[in-house]
N, C-alpha and C positions, 0 to 999 in steps of 0.2 A: 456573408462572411462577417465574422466581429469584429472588433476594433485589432485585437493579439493579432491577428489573421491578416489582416488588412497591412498593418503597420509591418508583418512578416513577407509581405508578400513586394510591400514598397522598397523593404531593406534588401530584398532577395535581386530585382529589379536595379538596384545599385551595387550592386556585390560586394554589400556589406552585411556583417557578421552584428546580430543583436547587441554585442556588447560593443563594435565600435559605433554604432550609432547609435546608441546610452552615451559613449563617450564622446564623440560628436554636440551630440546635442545636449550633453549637460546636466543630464540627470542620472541619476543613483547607478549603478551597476544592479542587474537583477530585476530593475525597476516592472520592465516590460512581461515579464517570465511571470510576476506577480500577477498578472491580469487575470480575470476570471474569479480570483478569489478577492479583489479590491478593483475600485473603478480607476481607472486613471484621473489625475489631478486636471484644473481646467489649464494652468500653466502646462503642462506637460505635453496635455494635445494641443496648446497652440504653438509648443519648440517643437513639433512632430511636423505637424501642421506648417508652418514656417520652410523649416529646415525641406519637407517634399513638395512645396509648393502647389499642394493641396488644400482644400478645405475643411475646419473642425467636420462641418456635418459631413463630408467624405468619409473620416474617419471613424465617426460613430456609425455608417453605413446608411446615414438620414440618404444620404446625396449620390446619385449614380457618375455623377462628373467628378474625375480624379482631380482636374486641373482648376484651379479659379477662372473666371469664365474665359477671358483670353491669357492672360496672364501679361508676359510685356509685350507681345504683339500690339494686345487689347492697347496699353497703355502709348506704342507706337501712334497706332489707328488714330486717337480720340485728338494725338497730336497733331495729324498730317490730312484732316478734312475733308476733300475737296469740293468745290461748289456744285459739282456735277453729281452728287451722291442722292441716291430718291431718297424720299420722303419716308419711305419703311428704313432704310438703312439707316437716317439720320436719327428715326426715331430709338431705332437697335443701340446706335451708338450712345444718344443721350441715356438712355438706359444702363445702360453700362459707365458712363460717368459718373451718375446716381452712386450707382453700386459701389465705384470705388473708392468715394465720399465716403459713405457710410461703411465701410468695410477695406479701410488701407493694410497695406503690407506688412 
């Protein structure tokens, strides 16, 4: 699926119509409809991006995971520890800390 496709399929998913979620998130009217014949802006896939709570490379179809990796569970989890957590799970976790370092909201 391409990014049009994708982005069609996320707005469809929310029962919203291309143009309110152009209007939503802020960019042009038509913006979306445009695809295919121009690439979308990097601004534009990260108000997309943002606003679904997905990933740019979701959107370009890089990435098979709609959602960022937990999203606020993930950011619940990374608060609430417990001592009793193995050693692969803590390592999962700091992992995911990492990530959200390098890659915030």
């Amino acid at each position: 699926m391409n990014t049009k496709e994708l982005v069609k399929d996320l707005a469809r998913q929310r029962k919203l119509t291309i143009a309110e979620l152009e209007r939503r998130v802020g960019i042009a009217n038509g913006t979306i409809g445009k695809w295919g014949k121009q690439n979308p802006s990097i601004e534009t896939l990260q108000k997309l991006a943002d606003f679904f709570d997905v990933s740019v490379d979701y959107l370009l179809g890089r990435s098979s995971k709609d959602h960022s990796v937990l999203g606020a569970r993930g950011e619940l989890l990374a608060a609430h520890i417990d001592d009793d957590v193995s050693e692969e799970d803590m390592e999962d976790i700091l992992r995911y800390i990492e990530y959200r370092k390098n890659n915030p909201l």
